[in-house]
C-alpha positions in Angstrom: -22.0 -1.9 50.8 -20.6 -0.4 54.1 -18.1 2.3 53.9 -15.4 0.5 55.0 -15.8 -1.4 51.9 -16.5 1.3 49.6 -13.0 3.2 50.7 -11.6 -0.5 50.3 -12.4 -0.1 46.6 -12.0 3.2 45.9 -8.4 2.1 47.6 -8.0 -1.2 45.2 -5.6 -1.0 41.9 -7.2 -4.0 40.6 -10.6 -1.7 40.3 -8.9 1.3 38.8 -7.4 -0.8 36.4 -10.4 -2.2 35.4 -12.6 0.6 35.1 -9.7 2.6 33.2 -9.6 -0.5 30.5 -13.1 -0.6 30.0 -13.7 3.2 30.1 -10.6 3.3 27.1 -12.6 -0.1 25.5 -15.9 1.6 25.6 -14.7 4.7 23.7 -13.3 2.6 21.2 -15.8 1.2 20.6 -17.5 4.4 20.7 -15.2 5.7 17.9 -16.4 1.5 16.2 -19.2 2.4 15.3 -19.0 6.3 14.6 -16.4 5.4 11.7 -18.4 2.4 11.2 -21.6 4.9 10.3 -19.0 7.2 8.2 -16.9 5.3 6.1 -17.9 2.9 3.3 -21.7 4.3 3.0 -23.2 4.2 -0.4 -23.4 7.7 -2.4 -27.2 9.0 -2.6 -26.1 10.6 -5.7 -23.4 10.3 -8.5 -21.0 12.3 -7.5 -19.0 14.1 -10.1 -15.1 12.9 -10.6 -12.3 14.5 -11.0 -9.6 13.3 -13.7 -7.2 11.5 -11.2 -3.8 10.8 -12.5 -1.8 8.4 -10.4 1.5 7.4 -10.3 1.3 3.9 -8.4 5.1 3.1 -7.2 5.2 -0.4 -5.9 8.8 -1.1 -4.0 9.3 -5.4 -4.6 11.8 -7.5 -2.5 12.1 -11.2 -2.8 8.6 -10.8 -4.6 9.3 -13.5 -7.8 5.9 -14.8 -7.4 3.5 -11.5 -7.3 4.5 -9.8 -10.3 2.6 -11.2 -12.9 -0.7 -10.8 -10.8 0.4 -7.4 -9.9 0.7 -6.6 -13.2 -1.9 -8.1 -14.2 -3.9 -6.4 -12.1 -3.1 -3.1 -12.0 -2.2 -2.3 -15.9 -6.0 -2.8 -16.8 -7.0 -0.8 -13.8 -4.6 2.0 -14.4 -5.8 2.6 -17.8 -9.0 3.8 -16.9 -7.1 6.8 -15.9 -5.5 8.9 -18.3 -2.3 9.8 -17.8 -1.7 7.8 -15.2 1.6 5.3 -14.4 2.9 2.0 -13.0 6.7 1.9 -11.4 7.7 -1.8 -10.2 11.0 -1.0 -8.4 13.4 -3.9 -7.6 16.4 -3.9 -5.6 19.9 -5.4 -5.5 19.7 -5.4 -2.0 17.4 -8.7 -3.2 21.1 -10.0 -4.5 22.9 -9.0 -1.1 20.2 -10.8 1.0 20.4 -13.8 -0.9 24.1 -14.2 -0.2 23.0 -13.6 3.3 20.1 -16.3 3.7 22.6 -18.8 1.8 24.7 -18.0 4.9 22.1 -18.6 7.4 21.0 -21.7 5.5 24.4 -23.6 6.2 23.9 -26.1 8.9 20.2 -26.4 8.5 18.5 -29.7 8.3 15.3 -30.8 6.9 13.2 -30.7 9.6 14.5 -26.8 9.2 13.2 -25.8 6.2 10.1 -24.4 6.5 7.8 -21.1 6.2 8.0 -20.2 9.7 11.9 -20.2 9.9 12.7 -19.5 6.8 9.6 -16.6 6.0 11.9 -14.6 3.0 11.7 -18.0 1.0 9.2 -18.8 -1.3 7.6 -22.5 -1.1 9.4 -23.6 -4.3 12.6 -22.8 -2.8 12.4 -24.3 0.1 11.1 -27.4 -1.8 14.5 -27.1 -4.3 17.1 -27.0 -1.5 15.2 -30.1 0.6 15.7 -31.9 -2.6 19.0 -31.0 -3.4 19.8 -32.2 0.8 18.3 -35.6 0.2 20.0 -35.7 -3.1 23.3 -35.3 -1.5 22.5 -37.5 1.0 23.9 -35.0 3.8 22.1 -34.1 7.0 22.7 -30.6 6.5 23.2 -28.0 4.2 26.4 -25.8 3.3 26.5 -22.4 2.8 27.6 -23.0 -0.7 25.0 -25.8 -1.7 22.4 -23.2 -0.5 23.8 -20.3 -2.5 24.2 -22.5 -5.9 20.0 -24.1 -5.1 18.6 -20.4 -4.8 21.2 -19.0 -7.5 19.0 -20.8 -9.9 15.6 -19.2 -9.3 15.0 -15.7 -11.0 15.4 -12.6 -8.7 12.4 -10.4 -8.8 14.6 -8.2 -10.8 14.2 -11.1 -13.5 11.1 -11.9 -13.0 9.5 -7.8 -14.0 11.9 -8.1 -17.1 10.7 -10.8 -18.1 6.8 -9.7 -17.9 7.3 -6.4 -19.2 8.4 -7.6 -22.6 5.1 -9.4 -22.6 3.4 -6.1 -22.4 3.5 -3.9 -26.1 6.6 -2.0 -26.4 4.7 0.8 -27.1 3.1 1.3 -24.0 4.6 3.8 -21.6 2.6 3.6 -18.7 4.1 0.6 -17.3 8.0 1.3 -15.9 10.7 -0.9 -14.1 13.7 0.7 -12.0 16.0 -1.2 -10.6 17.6 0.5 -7.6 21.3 0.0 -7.0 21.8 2.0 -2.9 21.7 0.2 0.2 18.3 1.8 1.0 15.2 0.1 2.2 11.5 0.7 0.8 11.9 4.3 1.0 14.7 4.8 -0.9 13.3 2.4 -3.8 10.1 4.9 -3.3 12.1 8.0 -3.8 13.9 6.9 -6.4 11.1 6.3 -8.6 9.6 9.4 -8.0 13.0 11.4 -9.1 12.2 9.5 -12.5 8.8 10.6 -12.8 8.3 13.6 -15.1 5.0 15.0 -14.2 3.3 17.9 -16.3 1.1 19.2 -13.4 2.6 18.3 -10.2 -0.4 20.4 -8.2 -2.4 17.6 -10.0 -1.5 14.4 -9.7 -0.3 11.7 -7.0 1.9 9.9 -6.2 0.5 6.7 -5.2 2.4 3.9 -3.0 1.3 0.4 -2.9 2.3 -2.8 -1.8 2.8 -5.5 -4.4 -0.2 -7.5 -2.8 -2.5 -4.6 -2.6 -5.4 -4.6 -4.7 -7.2 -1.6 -5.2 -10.4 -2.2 -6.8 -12.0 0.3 -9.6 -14.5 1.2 -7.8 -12.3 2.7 -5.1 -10.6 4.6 -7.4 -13.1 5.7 -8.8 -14.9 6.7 -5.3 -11.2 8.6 -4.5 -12.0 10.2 -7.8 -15.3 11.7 -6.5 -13.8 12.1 -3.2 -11.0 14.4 -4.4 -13.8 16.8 -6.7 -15.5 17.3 -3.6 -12.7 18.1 -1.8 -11.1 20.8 -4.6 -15.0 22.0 -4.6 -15.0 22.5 -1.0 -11.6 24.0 -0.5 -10.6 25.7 -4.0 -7.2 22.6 -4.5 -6.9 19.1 -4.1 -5.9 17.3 -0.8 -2.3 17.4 -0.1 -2.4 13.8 1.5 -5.3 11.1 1.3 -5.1 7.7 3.2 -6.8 4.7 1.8 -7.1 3.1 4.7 -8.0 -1.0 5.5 -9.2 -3.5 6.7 -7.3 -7.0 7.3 -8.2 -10.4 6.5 -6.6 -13.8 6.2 -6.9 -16.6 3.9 -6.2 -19.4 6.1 -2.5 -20.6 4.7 -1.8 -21.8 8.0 -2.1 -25.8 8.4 -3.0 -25.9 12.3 -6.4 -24.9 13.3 -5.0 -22.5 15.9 -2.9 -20.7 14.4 -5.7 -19.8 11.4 -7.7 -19.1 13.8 -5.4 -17.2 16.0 -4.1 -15.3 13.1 -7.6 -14.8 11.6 -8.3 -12.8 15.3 -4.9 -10.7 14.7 -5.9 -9.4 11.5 -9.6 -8.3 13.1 -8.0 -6.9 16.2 -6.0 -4.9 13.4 -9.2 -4.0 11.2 -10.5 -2.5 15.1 -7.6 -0.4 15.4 -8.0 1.1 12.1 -11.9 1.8 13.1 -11.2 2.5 16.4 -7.8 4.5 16.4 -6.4 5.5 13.1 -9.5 6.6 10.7 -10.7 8.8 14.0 -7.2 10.1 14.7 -6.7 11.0 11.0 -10.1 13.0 10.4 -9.9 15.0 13.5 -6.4 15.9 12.8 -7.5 16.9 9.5 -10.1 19.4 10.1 -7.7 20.6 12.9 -5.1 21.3 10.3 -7.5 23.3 8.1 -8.4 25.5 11.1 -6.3 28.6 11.2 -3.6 28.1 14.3 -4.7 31.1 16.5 -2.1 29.3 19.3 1.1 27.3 19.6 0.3 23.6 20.1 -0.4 20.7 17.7 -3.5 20.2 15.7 -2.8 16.4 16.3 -0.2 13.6 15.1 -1.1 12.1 11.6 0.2 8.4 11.6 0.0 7.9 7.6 0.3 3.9 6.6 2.3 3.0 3.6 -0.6 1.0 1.5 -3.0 2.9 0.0 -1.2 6.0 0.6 -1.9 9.3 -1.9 0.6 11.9 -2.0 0.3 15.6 -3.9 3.6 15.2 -6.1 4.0 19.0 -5.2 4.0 18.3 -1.6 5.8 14.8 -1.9 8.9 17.1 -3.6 8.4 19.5 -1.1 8.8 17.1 2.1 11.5 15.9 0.4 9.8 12.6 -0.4 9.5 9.7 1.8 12.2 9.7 4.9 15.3 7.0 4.6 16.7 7.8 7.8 13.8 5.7 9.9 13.6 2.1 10.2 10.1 2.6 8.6 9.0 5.4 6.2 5.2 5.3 6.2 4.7 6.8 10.1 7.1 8.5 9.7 5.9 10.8 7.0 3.5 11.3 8.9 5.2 12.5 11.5 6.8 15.1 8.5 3.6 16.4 7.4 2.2 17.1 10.8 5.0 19.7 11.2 3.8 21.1 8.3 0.6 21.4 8.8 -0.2 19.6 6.1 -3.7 17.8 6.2 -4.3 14.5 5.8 -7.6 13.5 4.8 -9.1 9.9 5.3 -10.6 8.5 2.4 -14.2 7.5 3.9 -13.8 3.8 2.0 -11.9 1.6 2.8 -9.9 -1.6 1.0 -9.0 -4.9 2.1 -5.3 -5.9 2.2 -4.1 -9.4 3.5 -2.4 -10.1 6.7 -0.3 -12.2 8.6 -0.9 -15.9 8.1 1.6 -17.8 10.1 2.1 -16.7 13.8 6.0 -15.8 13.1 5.1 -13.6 10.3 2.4 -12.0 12.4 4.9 -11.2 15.5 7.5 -10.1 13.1 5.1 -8.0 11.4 4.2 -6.6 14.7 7.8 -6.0 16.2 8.9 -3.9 12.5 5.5 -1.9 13.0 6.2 -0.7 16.3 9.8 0.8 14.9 8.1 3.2 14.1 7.2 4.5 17.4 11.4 4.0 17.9 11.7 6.4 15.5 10.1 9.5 16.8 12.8 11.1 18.8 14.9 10.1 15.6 12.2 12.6 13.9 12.3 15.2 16.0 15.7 16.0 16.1 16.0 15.8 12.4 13.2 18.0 11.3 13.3 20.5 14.4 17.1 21.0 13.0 16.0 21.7 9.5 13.6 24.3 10.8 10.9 22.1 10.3 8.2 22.6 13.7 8.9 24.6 16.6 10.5 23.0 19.5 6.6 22.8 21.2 5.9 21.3 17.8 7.9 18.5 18.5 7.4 17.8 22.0 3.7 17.6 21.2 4.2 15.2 18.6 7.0 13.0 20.8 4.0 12.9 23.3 1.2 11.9 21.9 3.8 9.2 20.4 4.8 8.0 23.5 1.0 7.5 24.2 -0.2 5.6 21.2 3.0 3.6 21.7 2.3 2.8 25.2 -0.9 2.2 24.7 0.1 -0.7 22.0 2.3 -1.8 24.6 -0.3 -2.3 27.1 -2.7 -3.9 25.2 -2.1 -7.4 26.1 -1.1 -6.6 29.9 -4.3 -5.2 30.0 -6.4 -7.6 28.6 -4.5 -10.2 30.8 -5.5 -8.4 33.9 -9.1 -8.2 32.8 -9.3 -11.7 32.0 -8.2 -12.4 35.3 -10.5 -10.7 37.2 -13.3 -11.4 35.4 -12.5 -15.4 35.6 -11.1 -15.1 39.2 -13.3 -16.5 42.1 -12.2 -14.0 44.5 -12.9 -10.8 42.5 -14.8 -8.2 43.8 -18.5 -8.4 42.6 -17.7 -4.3 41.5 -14.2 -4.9 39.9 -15.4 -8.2 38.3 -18.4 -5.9 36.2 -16.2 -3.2 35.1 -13.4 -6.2 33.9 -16.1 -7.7 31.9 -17.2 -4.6 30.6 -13.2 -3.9 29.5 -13.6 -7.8 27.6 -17.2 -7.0 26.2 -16.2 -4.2 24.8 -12.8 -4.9 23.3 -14.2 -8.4 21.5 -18.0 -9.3 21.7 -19.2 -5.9 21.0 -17.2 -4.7 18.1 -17.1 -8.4 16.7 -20.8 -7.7 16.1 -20.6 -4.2 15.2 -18.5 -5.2 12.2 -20.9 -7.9 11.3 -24.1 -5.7 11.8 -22.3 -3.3 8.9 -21.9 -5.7 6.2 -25.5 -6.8 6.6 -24.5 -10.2 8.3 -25.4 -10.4 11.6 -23.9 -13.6 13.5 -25.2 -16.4 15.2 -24.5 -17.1 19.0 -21.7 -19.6 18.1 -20.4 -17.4 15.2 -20.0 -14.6 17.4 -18.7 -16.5 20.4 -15.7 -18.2 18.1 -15.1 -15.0 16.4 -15.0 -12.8 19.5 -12.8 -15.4 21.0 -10.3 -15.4 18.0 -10.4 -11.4 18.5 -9.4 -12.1 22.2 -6.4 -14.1 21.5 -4.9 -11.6 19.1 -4.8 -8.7 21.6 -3.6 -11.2 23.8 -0.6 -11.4 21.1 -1.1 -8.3 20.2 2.1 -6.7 22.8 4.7 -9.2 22.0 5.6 -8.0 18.9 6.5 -4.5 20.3 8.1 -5.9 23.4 10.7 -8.2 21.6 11.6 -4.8 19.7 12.5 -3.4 22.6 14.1 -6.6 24.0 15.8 -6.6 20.7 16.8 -3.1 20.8 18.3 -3.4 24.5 20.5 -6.8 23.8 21.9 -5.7 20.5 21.4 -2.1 20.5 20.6 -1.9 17.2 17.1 -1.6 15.5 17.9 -2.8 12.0 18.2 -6.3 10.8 20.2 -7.7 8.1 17.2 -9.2 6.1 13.7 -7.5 5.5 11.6 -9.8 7.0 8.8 -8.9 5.0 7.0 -12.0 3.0 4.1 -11.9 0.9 2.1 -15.8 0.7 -0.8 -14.5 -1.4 -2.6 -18.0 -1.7 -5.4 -17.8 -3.7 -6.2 -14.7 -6.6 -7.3 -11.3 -5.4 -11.0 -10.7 -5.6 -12.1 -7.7 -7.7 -14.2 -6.4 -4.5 -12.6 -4.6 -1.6 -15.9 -5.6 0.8 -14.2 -9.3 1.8 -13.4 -9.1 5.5 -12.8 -11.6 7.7 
């Protein structure tokens, strides 16, 4: 190459771009297989376990149709555990949304009723009020025919009522709250926890789950051993301990694309939590344990709200989970990082199910990236309660603004690369490095992930999966950029409805190695 072309490159943004994507790529994938090597290893000896008691709080919203398999699952499970509880905790913001879909439901037509426009409605529903408009003979729906077709299906309120005098009236361990405020997940968490009376709080956990997370016994039982080693090692047990997971679908959708493109989201999400959060988490942690010998940040914990184990000591004393946030579960995060507080990353992992409709996936992505939103929000609450020092919190707003950034550019980035590397006039130089950025972000880790369970993929099983992986980061930036949009036109950040749905289709396995 003469040097006239050299300083031509060296010159080019395309090549830049390229080799600063697949430098970031390669280092993920890096930080792939490192967690990859850590987490989910089988013991080479028993470990001894330490009497866990859990109190499992599980927030429900327009959740009729997971109780009874919630229950169902987690009763037996808990009672491995002495002393341990189960809190389902309704809300009659359930009642107030349902006044508010009826609402939204007037003028609808047939052709309108479905998952993907109508995600906080269960399948029955939506069957019921098609009915009741053919019945009628109208073309659309009223806001009052709407209201009287869903007034006749049980709220979720019911529906735990209903189960729990199933259960022996005897048994303590399993409770139902009903919260009454205006609050959101957090407040339906907190609430629960003021209820709680706890004999050791140093001792036991609080532990939040979603109603569709299924935390096998052999987890539990691995956090048990995890939690002896940690009180052997340090002399108490962990303050904070993330379950965290991996994502899989069960193909609900009824297109082959969107399976397939949602089947790529949730392993594009799995990646991040290799890549990104279970890294993030144990350096922080052995950060935190290090004593501070200068001002600055051990790191930003970014705790998730499944699978998430909290001291009820140091729950009371962060003044539980934060209601002033869009979110709660980054958030907290946030809280304990000002506090030093560790946060260790359990090294197993569970399986929790994702999006399976593309509407539910970008909704799911747009709420997640609130939380991002919500770190200036953070800052100036806790740094006025004396919570940080002022460097405190401008660390922890930075390294914010980079993860969310990041997120942001994701699919830019992966656009660009895609270009270059397809383009017939890209440089031989920038055309490597762009396919490097794609190799690593897809084909390698695609593999990676395979090699681990012990299954390793054929040429056409890796080409279809790595491709399914490349359309969800394609997707994987419009979720956070109609939050913004949204944000910008109506200048708020909070919606009327949760838009949170939960289409469990077929039972829960008993195994939390099922990945997609």
């Amino acid at each position: 190459m003469s040097t006239r072309g050299r300083k031509a490159l060296w010159g080019s943004a395309t090549w830049w771009i390229a080799v600063a994507v697949a430098a970031r790529n390669l280092n993920g994938h890096r930080q792939v297989r490192r967690t990859l090597a850590w987490a989910d290893q089988p013991e080479s000896r028993p470990a001894v376990a330490e009497p866990m008691v859990l109190h499992v709080v599980i927030p429900v919203l327009r959740e009729q149709q997971q109780i009874s398999a919630a229950l169902a699952w987690f009763v037996p499970l808990l009672r491995g555990f002495p002393g341990s509880t189960l809190t389902l905790v309704s809300t009659a913001r359930e009642e107030r949304e349902r006044r508010h879909l009826a609402d939204r439901l007037a003028g609808a037509r047939a052709t309108d009723l479905t998952v993907e426009r109508f995600p906080q409605l269960s399948d029955d529903e939506l069957t019921a009020l098609a009915g009741t408009l053919r019945g009628t003979g109208r073309n659309v729906l009223t806001g009052t025919m709407a209201a009287e077709v869903l007034s006749g299906f049980p709220t979720t309120a019911d529906v735990i009522t209903a189960e729990l005098a199933r259960l022996p009236a005897s048994d303590p361990m399993v409770r139902h709250l009903h919260y009454q405020g205006d609050g959101r997940k957090a407040a339906q968490v907190n609430a629960a926890v003021e209820q709680l009376a706890t004999v050791n709080a140093d001792q036991e956990y609080i532990a939040v789950y979603d109603v569709d997370s299924r935390p096998s016994r052999e987890l539990l039982e691995q956090t048990a051993q995890f939690l002896a080693s940690k009180r052997a090692q340090d002399g108490a047990l962990p303050r904070v301990v993330q379950q965290s997971a991996r994502f899989t679908t069960q193909g609900a959708a009824r297109s082959w694309w969107e399976r397939g493109l949602c089947r790529g989201a949730a392993r594009a999400q799995t990646l991040w939590t290799l890549r990104r959060e279970i890294p993030n988490l144990r350096r922080y942690a052995d950060a935190a344990r290090r004593p501070r010998t200068e001002p600055g940040l051990p790191g930003l914990a970014q705790t998730v709200g499944h699978g998430l184990l909290i001291r009820t000591d140091v729950y009371q004393q962060a003044g539980g989970l934060p209601t002033f946030t869009v979110l709660d579960d980054v958030a907290f995060g946030y809280r304990v990082t000002v506090g030093g507080i560790p946060v260790d990353s359990l090294p197993f992992t569970t399986t929790v199910p994702a999006a399976e409709h593309l509407s539910e996936l970008l909704s799911q992505s747009e709420r997640w990236f609130q939380s991002y939103l919500d770190y200036p929000k953070c800052a100036a609450r806790w740094h006025a309660e004396g919570h940080g020092s002022l460097t405190d919190h401008v660390a922890a707003l930075a390294i914010g603004a980079y993860r969310g950034t990041a997120w942001l550019l994701v699919s830019p980035a992966t656009v660009v690369c895609l270009v270059l590397t397809l383009g017939p006039r890209t440089r031989l130089p920038v055309r490597a490095a762009s396919t490097v950025a794609l190799w690593a972000a897809t084909v390698a880790p695609v593999r990676a992930l395979a090699a681990a369970e012990g299954r390793p993929l054929t040429a056409r099983e890796t080409a279809v999966r790595s491709a399914e992986t490349l359309a969800g980061l394609l997707l994987k930036s419009v979720g956070p950029l109609t939050a913004l949009g949204r944000w910008a036109v109506t200048g708020t950040r909070y919606s009327v409805l949760a838009p949170k749905s939960n289409r469990r289709t077929t039972p829960s396995t008993a195994t939390d190695r099922e990945f997609a």
